[in-house]
C-alpha positions as CSV (number, residue, x, y, z in Angstrom):
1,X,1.8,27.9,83.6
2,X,3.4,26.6,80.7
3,X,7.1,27.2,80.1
4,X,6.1,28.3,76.3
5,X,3.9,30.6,78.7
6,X,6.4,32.7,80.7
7,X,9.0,32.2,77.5
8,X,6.7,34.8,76.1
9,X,6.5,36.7,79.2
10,X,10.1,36.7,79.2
11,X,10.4,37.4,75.4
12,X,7.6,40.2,75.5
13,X,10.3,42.0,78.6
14,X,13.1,41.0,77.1
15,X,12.8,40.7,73.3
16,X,15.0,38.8,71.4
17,X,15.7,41.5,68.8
18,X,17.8,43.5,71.3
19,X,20.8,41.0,71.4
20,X,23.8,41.7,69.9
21,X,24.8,39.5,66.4
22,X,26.9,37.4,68.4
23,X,25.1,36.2,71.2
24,X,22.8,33.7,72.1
25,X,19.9,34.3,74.3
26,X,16.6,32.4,74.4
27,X,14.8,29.2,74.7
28,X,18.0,26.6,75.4
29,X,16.9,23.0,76.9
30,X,13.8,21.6,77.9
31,X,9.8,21.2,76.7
32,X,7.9,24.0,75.6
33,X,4.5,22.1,77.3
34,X,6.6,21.7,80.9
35,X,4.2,22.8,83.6
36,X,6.7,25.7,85.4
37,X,5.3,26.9,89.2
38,X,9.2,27.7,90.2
39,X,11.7,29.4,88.2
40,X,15.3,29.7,89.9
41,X,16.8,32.7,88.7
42,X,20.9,33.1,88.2
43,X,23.5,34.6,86.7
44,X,25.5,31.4,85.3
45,X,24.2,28.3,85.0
46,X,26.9,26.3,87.0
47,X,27.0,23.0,88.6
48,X,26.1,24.7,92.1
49,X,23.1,26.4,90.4
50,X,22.2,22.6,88.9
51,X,22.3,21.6,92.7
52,X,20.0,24.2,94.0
53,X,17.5,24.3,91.6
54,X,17.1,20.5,92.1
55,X,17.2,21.1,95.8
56,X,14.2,23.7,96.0
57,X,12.4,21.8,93.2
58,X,13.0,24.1,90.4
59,X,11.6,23.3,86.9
60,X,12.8,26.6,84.8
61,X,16.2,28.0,85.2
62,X,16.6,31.6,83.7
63,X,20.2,32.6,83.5
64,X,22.2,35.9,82.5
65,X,24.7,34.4,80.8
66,X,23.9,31.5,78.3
67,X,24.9,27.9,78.5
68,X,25.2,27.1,74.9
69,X,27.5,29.6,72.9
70,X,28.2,27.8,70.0
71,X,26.8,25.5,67.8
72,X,26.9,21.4,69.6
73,X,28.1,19.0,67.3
74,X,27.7,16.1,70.4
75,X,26.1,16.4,73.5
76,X,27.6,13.9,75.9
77,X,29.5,13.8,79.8
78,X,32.4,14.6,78.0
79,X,32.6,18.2,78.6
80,X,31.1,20.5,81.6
81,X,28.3,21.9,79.0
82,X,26.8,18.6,77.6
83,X,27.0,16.9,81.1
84,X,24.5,19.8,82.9
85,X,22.3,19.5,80.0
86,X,22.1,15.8,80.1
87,X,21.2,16.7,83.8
88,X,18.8,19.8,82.7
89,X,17.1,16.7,80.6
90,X,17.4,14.0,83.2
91,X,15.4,16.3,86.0
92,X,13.2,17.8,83.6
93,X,14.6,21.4,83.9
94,X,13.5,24.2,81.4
95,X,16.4,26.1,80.6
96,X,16.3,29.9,79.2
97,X,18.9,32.8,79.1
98,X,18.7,36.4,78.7
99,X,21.8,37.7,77.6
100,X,23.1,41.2,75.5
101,X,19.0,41.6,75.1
102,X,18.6,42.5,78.7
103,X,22.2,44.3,78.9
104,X,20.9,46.6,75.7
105,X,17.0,46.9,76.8
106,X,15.2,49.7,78.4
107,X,15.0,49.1,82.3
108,X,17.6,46.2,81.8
109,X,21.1,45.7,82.7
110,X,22.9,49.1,82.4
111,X,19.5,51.1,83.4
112,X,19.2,49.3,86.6
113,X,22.8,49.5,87.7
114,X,22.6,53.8,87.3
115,X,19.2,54.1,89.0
116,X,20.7,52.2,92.1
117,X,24.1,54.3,92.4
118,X,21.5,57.4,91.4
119,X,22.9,58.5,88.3
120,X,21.0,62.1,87.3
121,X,20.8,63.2,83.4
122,X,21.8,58.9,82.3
123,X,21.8,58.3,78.7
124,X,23.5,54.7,76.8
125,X,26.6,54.7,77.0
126,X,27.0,52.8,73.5
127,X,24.0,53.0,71.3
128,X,22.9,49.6,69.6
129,X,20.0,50.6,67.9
130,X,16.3,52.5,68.1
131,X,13.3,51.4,70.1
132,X,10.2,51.8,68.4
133,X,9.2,55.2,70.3
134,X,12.5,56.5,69.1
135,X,14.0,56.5,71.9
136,X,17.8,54.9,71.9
137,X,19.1,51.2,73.5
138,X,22.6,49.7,74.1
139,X,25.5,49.0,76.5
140,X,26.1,50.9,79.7
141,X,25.2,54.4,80.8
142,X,26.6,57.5,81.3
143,X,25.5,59.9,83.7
144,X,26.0,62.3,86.7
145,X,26.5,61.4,90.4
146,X,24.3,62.2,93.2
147,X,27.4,64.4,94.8
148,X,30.7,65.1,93.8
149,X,33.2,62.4,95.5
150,X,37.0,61.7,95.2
151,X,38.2,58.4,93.4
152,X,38.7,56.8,96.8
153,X,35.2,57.9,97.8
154,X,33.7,56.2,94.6
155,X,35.0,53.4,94.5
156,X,34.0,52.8,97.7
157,X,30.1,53.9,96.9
158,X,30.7,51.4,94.3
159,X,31.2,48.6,96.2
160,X,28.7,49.4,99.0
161,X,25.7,50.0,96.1
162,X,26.6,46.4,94.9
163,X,27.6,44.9,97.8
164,X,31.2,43.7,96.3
165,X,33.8,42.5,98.6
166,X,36.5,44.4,96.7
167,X,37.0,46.6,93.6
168,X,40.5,47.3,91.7
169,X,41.3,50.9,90.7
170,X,43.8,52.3,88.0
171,X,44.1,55.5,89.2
172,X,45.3,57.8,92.0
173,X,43.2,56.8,95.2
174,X,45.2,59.8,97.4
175,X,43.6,62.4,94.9
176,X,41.7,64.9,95.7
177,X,40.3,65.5,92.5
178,X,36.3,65.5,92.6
179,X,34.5,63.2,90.1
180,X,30.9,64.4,88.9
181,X,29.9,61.8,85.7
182,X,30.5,58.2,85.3
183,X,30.4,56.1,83.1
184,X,28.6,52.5,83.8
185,X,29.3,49.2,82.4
186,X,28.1,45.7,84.0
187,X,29.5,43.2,82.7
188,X,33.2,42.9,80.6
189,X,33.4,46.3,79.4
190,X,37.9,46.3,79.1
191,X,37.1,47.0,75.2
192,X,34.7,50.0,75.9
193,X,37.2,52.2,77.5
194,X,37.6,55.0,74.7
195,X,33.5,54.9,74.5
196,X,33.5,56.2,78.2
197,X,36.4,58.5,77.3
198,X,33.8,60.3,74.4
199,X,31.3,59.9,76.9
200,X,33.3,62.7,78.6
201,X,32.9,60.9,82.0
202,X,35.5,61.5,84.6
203,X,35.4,57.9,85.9
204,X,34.8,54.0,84.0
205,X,33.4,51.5,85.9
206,X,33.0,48.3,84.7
207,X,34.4,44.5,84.8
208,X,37.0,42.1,83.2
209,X,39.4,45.5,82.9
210,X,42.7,43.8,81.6
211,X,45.9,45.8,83.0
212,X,46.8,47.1,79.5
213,X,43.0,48.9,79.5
214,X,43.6,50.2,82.8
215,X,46.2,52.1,81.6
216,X,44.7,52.8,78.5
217,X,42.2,54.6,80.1
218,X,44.4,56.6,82.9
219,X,46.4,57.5,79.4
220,X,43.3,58.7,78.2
221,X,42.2,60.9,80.8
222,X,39.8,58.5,83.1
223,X,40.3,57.0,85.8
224,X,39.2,53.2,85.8
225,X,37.1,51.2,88.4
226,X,36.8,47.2,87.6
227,X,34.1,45.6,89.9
228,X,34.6,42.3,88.3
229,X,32.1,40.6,86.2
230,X,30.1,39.2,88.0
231,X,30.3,42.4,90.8
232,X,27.3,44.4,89.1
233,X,25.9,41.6,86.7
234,X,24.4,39.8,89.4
235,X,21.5,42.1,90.3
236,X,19.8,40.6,87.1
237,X,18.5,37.9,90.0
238,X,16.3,40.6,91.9
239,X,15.9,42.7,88.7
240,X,14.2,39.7,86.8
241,X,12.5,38.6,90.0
242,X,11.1,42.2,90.7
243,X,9.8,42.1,87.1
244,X,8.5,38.7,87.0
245,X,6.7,38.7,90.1
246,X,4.8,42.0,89.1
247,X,3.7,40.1,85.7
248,X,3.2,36.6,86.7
249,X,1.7,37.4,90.3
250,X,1.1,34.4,92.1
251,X,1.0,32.0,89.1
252,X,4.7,30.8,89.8
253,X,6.9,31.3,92.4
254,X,10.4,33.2,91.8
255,X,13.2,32.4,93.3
256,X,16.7,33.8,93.4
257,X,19.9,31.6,93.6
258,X,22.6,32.3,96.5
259,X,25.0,34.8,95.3
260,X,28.7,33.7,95.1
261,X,31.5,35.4,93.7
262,X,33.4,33.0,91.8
263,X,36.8,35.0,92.8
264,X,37.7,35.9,95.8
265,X,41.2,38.1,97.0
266,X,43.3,36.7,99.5
C-alpha cells in the first residue's frame, strides 16, 4: 500500500479538521508514492523510536505527538529535530502524526481513556466544536465511576487501568471521603483545572499538573491526580493499532513501539 494510501486511511479516522489552531498534525517527512507493509506506531518520535523502526524494518512511523512544531527555516545535524529527519530521509521512513485531532475526535484520545477506567454517563470535558451528526468533540471527559472509591483507592485504579509506575496526588490520601465522577484528561491538562471544576467532578486526573495547579484545584474544591504525560497518552499505540488493523487487515503489518516512561522516581 501506498503511504498516500493509509495517509487517507488515517485522515478519513482521524481528520485533520479536528486539531486545535495551534497544532500540527499530518503528513511530516517522507514520499507520498513510498510502498508502506510496516507502520511502527509511537507516542514521540525519539532517537530510540528512530532505532527501532530501523531495527524491525519499518517504513511509516505514526506518532502522537508531532515532530515538526514550528515552521524550519534549516534542516541540518545541528539540532535533535533536523538530525532524525535527515535520518527519516536517509532510511526512507514516512513520517505522520496525529496530534489534538485524535485527542478531540470521537473514539480518540479522551474517549478511549474513560471506556477503559469504565466511566458511565461520559460527556467532553471541553467542547471544541460539532461533528456533523451534531453530536459534540473536544478535550477530556467527564463522567461517573464504576463504584464509589476514596482518593487513595482512585488513584490507585488509576495507575493499575494504565499501568503507570507512580501517580502524584494533591489532595488528602487518608480521606475517607467517596469520589463518584471524574474528570479525565490525557495528556498536559495543568491549564484545564477550573473546566473540571464546572464539570462538577469530584476528582482531575490528568498530566503535566504544575504545583501551583495542584493547589489551584484542592482551593477549588477537587482533588487532583497527575499521571504524567506520557502515563495515559501512550495507549494511542494499541488504540491506533486496534483501529488500523480492523481497516487495513492484512495489507500492512502494525506494530507498536516498546513503551518507556521517559521519567522515572527514585
Amino acid at each position: 500500500m501506498k503511504c498516500s494510501d493509509v495517509i487517507l486511511v488515517c485522515e478519513k479516522l482521524v481528520p485533520l479538521s479536528y486539531a486545535e489552531d495551534w497544532d500540527n498534525p499530518g503528513f511530516q517527512a517522507g514520499r507520498g508514492d513510498k510502498e508502506v507493509s510496516k507502520i511502527l506506531l509511537a507516542v514521540d518520535l525519539t532517537d530510540a523510536v528512530l532505532d527501532e523502526a530501523e531495527a524491525r524494518g519499518a517504513d511509516m512511523i505514526i506518532t502522537h505527538h508531532p515532530l515538526i512544531f514550528k515552521g524550519l527555516k534549516l534542516v541540518n545535524d545541528g539540532d535533535f529535530v533536523g538530525k532524525r529527519i535527515l535520518r527519516l530521509a536517509a532510511a526512507d521512513i514516512a513520517y505522520y502524526a496525529m496530534h489534538t485531532n485524535f485527542d478531540c475526535m470521537p473514539g480518540g484520545m479522551g474517549d478511549s481513556a474513560g471506556k477503559m477506567m469504565d466511566l458511565q454517563n461520559m460527556k467532553v470535558l471541553e467542547p471544541t466544536g460539532i461533528c456533523r451528526d451534531g453530536k459534540e468533540y473536544g478535550i477530556g471527559v467527564v463522567g461517573d465511576l464504576p463504584a464509589p472509591m476514596t482518593l487513595r483507592e482512585i488513584a490507585e485504579y488509576t495507575k493499575k487501568v494504565f499501568h503507570i509506575p507512580h501517580v502524584s496526588v494533591f489532595g488528602d490520601l487518608g480521606s475517607g471521603k467517596m469520589i463518584r465522577r471524574a474528570a479525565l484528561l490525557p495528556g498536559s491538562g495543568g491549564s484545564d483545572v477550573d473546566a473540571a471544576v464546572a464539570s462538577g467532578a469530584d476528582v482531575y486526573i490528568s498530566g503535566d499538573i504544575s504545583h501551583h495547579q495542584g493547589l489551584d484545584g484542592l482551593e477549588k474544591g477537587i482533588p487532583v491526580i497527575d499521571a504524567g504525560h506520557y502515563g495515559i497518552e501512550h495507549i494511542f499505540m494499541p488504540v491506533m493499532k486496534d483501529y488500523l488493523e480492523e481497516i487495513l487487515t492484512d495489507e500492512v503489518e502494525i506494530m507498536t513501539a516498546e513503551e518507556h516512561f521517559p521519567a522515572e522516581v527514585i
